[in-house]
C-alpha angles and dihedrals in degrees: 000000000000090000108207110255111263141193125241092219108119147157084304095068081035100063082042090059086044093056088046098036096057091064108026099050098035102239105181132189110302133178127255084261131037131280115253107275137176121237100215086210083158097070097076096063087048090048139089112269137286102011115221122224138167120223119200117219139177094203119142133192122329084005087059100039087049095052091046086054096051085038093056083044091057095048096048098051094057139032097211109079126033116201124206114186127214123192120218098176095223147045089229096044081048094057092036086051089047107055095041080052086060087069113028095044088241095124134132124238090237126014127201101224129180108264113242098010095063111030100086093045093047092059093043092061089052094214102115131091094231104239076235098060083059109038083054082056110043087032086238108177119212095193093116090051123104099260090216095059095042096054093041084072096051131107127186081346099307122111108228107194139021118261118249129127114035125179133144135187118293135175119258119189132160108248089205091061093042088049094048092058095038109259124143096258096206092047111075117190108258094188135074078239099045085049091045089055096039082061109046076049097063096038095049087055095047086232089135129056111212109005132331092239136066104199108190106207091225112149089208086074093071091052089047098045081042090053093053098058092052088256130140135242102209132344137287084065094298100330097294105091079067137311113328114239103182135016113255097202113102094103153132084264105045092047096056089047081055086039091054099045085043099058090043087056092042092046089053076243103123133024123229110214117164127258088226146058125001097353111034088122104044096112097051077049091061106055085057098065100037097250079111140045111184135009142160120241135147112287082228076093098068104084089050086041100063103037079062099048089043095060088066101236093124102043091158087069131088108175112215115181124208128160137288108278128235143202092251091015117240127062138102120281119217117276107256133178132079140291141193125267121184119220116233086202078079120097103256094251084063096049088049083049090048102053097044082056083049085052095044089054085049095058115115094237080050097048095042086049092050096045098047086045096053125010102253101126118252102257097203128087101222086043082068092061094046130109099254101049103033082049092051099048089048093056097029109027093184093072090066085056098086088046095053094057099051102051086032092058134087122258107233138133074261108068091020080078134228123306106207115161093221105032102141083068087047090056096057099054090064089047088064091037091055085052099054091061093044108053098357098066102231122144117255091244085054090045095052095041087053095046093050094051094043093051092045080054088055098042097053091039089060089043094050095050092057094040099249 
């Protein structure tokens, strides 16, 4: 499968930006939530037209090629704003790009961000317009949004950005594999166990080449997984009661979720590939070429996923999508994905022109086009009821699957997701902490205790640096 280009940059050259960043753009204390700010909705009407902006994205692929489509829409219908669009690759090279921007002046009018990791870190540098300063002035009512998604993005009661792109993990898997070794093909495993015998299944029929499992070394599995249980990420109830202090996540729980991964890898059972550089897609890859049967991975794939599979290059695969697995089974995952934050470095005919482009992403035939052309879910109730989705989930029901677990799921500081001003470097830490059980050698108690302790490090270190 044609994998999207992507950058190397990661919470390494993050935490970099934060140590310089503290002290070059002036970031002071600032509270959990942002601060009360106006929306001049008002200075477009009073501007030159059409009033120019840049809009700063991480799409790949089908995702890309599907936000250029409904961008080209919105600058054809009206004469007013004019969107340019400016791709960064990745969420980490976005927020990198962004705060070196702060000093520099080098910064977009609206910028696509990763949800929860960077929420904290985006108010602290005040240099956003809050969605909520906006939709009081423009009396913008969010009653046909998914609740989940909208609260996710709040913080101390004020929404901070403006909904757009939700995924969150799933479970892919290729029914022919799964029918060779006899397995129910339309039945995928929902529990740590059910994945571990499908496995040994498909190992024990050489149906696969390589290993069964594609395990993703994504450290946003653990918070998932984690989620899923009820159970909680760091402290202050996520984050969101008010700013995390320490992780919360050295567990029962947790150690079972790194007992789990490190058994598959250690069965030969399961392959580690990265979720980042060069081969951050080798186990969608995989299962392309038959060396893997079954992975996790965003349903923000699936759009990509199935242009390639369309073109025919992969016949002996047949995707099926369930979701994403637990250690009990059931349960919400957290709400993922991006959404839109508007700069207040902006004039303020450029803040009004980049919020009506945030309203038009938000419309429910927007919304029904994006979803049906890449796999985030539509976050809006009508866009469910619309053509192009309702289309979509009756000729490819796994694309319904994400959805489902976000307005199946329960609403709770759980699978809202943690808030951590520096969570790219937390992240990282588990990156290295997941290493070190792989191929170090370390238990997976060992692993998860020194996880915790490094990425409290990290957390009082960032909150230290802006005076929280």
């Amino acid at each position: 499968m044609n994998a999207p280009r992507r950058s190397r940059f990661g919470a390494t050259v993050v935490a970099v930006a934060l140590l310089a960043g503290a002290a070059l753009v002036g970031i002071d204390a600032a509270p959990a939530a942002a601060k009360v700010a106006k929306c001049p909705l008002g200075a477009l009407a009073q501007a030159k037209k059409p009033v120019e902006i840049t809009f700063w994205h991480s799409m790949p692929a089908a995702n890309e090629e599907t936000l250029k489509r409904v961008t080209d829409q919105f600058n054809s219908s009206q004469s007013a704003v004019k969107v340019t669009l400016v791709n960064q690759i990745t969420y980490e090279d976005t927020l990198t790009k962004y705060r070196a921007g702060l000093g520099t002046g080098d910064l977009p009018d609206l910028v696509q961000m990763a949800t929860t990791t960077a929420l904290q870190q985006m108010v602290d540098t005040q240099s956003i317009v809050p969605a909520a300063a906006c939709a009081k002035a423009d009396n913008y009512n969010f009653s046909d949004h998914l609740t989940r998604v909208v609260d996710n993005l709040k913080l101390g009661g004020t929404l901070i950005a403006m909904p757009f792109n939700v995924s969150n993990p799933v479970f892919l898997y290729n029914k022919k594999a799964f029918a060779a070794a006899g397995l129910d093909p339309d039945k995928p495993p929902a529990t740590f166990a059910e994945v571990k015998a499908a496995a040994q299944r498909l190992r024990d029929t050489h149906v696969v080449a390589k290993a069964p499992f594609g395990l993703k070394s994504a450290p946003s599995n653990l918070e998932q997984w984690l989620a899923k249980d009820g159970q909680l990420f760091v402290n202050n109830s996520n984050g969101r009661a008010k700013r995390a202090t320490k992780v919360v996540f050295d567990t029962a729980t947790g150690r079972k979720i790194f007992s789990w991964m490190a058994d598959m890898v250690r069965s030969n059972l399961a392959i580690v590939n990265s979720d980042q550089g060069a081969s951050v897609y080798d186990n969608l890859f995989g299962i392309g070429n038959g060396n893997l049967a079954m992975t996790l991975d965003t349903s923000a794939t699936l759009g990509t996923i199935t242009q390639v599979l369309a073109s025919g290059q992969y016949p002996n695969v047949e995707l099926g999508v369930g979701p994403m697995f637990s250690l009990r089974g059931g349960g919400g995952t957290a709400v993922g994905g991006g959404a839109l934050f508007i700069s207040n470095k902006s004039s303020p005919a450029k803040q009004a022109a980049a919020w009506r482009y945030a309203k038009f992403l938000n419309e429910p035939e927007t919304q029904a086009e994006w979803a049906a052309g890449t796999g985030y879910i539509p976050i809006r109730k009508s866009a469910t009821k619309l053509p192009a989705v309702q289309d979509l989930w009756a000729r490819v029901p796994g694309y319904k699957v994400a959805y489902d677990q976000v307005v199946g799921g329960p609403n709770t500081p759980a699978t809202a997701g943690a808030v951590i001003g520096d969570y790219f470097g937390v992240r990282e830490v588990m990156r290295n902490a997941e290493q070190s059980m792989f191929t170090g050698g370390a238990s997976p108690a060992k692993a998860l205790a020194t996880a915790a302790k490094e990425a409290n490090r990290v957390i009082a270190e960032y909150n230290k640096r802006i005076g929280a």
